[in-house]
C-alpha positions as CSV (number, residue, x, y, z in Angstrom):
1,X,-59.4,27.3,-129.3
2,X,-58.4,31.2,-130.1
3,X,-54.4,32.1,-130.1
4,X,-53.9,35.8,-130.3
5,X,-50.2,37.1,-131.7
6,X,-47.6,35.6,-128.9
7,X,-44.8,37.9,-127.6
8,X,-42.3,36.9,-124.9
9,X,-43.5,36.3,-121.3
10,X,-41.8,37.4,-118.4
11,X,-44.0,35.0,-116.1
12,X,-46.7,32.2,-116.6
13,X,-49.8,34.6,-116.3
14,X,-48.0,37.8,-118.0
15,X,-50.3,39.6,-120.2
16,X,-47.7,39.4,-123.3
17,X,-48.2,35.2,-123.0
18,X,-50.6,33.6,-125.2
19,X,-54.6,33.8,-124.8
20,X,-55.3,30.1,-125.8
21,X,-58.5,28.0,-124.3
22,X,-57.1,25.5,-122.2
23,X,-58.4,22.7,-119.5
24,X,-56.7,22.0,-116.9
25,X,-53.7,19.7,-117.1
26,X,-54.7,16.2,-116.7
27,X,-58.3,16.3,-118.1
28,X,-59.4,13.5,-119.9
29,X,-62.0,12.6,-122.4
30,X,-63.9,9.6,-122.7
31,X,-61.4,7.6,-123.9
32,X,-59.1,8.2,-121.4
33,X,-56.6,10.1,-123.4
34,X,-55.9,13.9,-123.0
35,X,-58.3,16.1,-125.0
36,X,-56.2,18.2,-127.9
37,X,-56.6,21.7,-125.5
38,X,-54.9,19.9,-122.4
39,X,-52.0,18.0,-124.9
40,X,-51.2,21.5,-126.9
41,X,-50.5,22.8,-123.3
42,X,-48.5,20.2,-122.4
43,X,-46.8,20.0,-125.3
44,X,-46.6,23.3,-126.6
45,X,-47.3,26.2,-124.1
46,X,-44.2,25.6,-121.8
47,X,-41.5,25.8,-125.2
48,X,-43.8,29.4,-126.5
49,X,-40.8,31.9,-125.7
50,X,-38.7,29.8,-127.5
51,X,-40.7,29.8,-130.5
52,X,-41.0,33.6,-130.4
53,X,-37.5,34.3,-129.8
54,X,-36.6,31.5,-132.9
55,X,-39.2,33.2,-135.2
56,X,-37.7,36.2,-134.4
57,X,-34.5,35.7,-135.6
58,X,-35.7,34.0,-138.7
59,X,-37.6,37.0,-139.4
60,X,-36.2,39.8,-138.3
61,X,-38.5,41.4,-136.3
62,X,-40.9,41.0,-133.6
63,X,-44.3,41.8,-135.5
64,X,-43.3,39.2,-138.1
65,X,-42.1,36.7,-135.6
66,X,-45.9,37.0,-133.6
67,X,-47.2,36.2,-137.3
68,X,-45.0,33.4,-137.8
69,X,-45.7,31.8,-133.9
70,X,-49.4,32.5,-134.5
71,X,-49.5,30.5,-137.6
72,X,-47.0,27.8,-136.2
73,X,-49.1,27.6,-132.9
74,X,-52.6,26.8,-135.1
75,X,-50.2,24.2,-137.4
76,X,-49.4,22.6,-133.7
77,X,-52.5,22.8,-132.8
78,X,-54.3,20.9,-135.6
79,X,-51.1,18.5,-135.3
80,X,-51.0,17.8,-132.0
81,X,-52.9,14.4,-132.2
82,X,-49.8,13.4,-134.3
83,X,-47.6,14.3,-131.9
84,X,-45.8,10.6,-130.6
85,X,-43.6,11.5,-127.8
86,X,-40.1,12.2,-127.6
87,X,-38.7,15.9,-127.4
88,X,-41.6,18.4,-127.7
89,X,-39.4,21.4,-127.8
90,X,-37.3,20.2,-130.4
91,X,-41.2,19.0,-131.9
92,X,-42.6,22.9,-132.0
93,X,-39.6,24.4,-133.0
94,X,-39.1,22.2,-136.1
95,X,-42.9,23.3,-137.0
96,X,-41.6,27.0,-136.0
97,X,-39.0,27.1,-138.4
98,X,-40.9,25.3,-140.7
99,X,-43.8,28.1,-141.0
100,X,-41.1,30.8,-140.7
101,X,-39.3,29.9,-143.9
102,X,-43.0,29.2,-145.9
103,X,-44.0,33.0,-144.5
104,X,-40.4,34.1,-146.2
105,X,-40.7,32.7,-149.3
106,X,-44.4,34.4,-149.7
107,X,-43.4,37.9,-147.8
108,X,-39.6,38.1,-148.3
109,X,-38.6,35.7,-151.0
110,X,-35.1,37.5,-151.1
111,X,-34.4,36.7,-147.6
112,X,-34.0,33.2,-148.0
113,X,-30.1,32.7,-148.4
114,X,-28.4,29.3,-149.3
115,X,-25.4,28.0,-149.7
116,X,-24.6,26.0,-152.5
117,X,-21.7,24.3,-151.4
118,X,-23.0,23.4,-147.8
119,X,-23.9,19.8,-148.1
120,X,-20.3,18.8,-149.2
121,X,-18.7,21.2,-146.9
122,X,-20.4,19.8,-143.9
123,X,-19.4,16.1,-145.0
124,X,-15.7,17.0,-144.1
125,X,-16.4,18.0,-140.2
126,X,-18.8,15.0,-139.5
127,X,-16.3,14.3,-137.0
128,X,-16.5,17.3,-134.5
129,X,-18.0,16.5,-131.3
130,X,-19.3,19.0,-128.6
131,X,-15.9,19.8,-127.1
132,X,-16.1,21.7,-130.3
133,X,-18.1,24.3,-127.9
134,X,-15.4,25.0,-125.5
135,X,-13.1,26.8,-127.7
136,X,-11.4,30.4,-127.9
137,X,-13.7,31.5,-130.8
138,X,-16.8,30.9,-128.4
139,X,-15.1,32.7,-125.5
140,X,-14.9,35.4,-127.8
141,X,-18.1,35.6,-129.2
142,X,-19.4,35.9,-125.8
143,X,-17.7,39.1,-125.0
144,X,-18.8,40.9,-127.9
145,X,-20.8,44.1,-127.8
146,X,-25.0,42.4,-128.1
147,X,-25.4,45.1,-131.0
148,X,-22.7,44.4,-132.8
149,X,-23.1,40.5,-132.1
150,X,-27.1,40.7,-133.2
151,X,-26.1,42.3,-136.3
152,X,-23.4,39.7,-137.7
153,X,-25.7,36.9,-137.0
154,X,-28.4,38.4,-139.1
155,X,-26.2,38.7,-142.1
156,X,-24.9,35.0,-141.6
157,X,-27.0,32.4,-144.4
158,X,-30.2,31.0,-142.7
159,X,-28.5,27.3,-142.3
160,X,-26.0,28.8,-140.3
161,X,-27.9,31.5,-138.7
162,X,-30.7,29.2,-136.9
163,X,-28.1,26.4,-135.9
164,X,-26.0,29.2,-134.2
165,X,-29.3,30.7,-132.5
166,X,-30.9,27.3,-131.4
167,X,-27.5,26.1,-130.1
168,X,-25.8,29.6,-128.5
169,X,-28.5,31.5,-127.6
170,X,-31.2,28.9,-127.0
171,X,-28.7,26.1,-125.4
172,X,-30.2,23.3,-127.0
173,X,-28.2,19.9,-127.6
174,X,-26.9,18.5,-130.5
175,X,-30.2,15.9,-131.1
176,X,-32.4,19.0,-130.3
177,X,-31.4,20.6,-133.3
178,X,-30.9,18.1,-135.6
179,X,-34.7,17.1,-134.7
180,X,-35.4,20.8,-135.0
181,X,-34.1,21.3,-138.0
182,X,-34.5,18.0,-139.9
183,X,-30.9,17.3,-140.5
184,X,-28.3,14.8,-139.4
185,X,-26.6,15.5,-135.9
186,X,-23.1,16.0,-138.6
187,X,-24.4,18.3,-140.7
188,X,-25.7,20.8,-136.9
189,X,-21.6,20.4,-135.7
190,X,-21.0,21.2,-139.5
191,X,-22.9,24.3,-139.6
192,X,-22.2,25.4,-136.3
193,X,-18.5,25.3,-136.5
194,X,-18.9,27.2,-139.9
195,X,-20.8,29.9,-138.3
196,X,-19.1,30.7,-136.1
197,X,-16.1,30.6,-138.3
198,X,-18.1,33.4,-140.4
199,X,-19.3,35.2,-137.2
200,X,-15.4,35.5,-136.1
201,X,-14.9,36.9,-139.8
202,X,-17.4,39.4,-139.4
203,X,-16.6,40.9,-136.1
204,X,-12.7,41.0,-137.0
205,X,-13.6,43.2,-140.0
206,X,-15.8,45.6,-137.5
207,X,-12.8,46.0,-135.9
């Protein structure tokens, strides 16, 4: 199987998309099971924007986000067998973000930003629900200019930042992100609410 670097696709054959070795969809070995080329595009090759556009806000550019969907797409690849059903977007992009943070803690150590309070903040909102969404504060996130939004979210700490990407700009559900991002589905309203809290905070001091 050969992956070359990934970039968004505008279509299913677009040049950007991956170059991977694939059978056709349905093949089976021997056994009857689906060989590890046909699962990885089952699996994997519909959720690949996705990856790329996570990657590239964990990273902070596109070059850096093909490096970190390349590695994550071989990780997948050589995991795939493990793979036991469920959600296989929420699946990839867990092993995305995973491979993102490893490739900043070797290339950009001083990227990685924590917060050392989170775990006890985050027990006091355990409570929010997703009506949480529809509130003024996401109204007006939406309306703000895409420079000025792009560059508050890349200041905001990585907990925060990726839980803000996977749920505003990606749409994914509550379980998709807590499956995502290995945490309870609390601790994603938690860090959502809080960053968009800081997000607000940002823009009001840009204007």
């Amino acid at each position: 199987m050969t992956i070359t670097p990934l970039r968004p696709r505008t279509g299913p054959n677009s040049p950007g998309g991956p170059s991977v070795r694939l059978v056709t969809p349905g093949v089976q070995d021997a056994a009857g099971m689906l060989d590890d080329n046909a699962l990885f595009r089952a699996v994997v090759t519909p959720y690949i924007d996705e990856a790329y556009r996570l990657a590239r806000w964990l990273a902070g550019n596109g070059t850096d986000a093909e490096d970190v969907v390349q590695e994550a797409s071989l990780r997948a690849f050589r995991a795939i067998r493990t793979y036991a059903g469920g959600n296989p977007r929420a699946w990839l992009l867990s092993i995305v973000r995973n491979t993102a943070y490893s490739w900043l803690r070797k290339n950009r150590p001083a990227t990685i930003v924590t917060v050392d309070d989170l775990e006890a903040v985050e027990l006091e909102h355990v409570k929010h629900d997703e009506r949480r969404d529809e509130t003024p504060e996401a109204s007006l996130i939406a309306k703000v200019d895409a420079d000025q939004l792009r560059a508050a979210i890349e200041n905001l700490p990585a907990p925060f930042r990726e839980t803000l990407v996977l749920r505003d700009i990606e749409g994914l559900d509550y379980r998709e992100i807590a499956e995502a991002t290995e945490v309870p589905i609390g601790t994603v309203m938690s860090r959502l609410a809080r960053a968009r809290r800081r997000l607000l905070e940002t823009l009001s001091q840009d204007d």
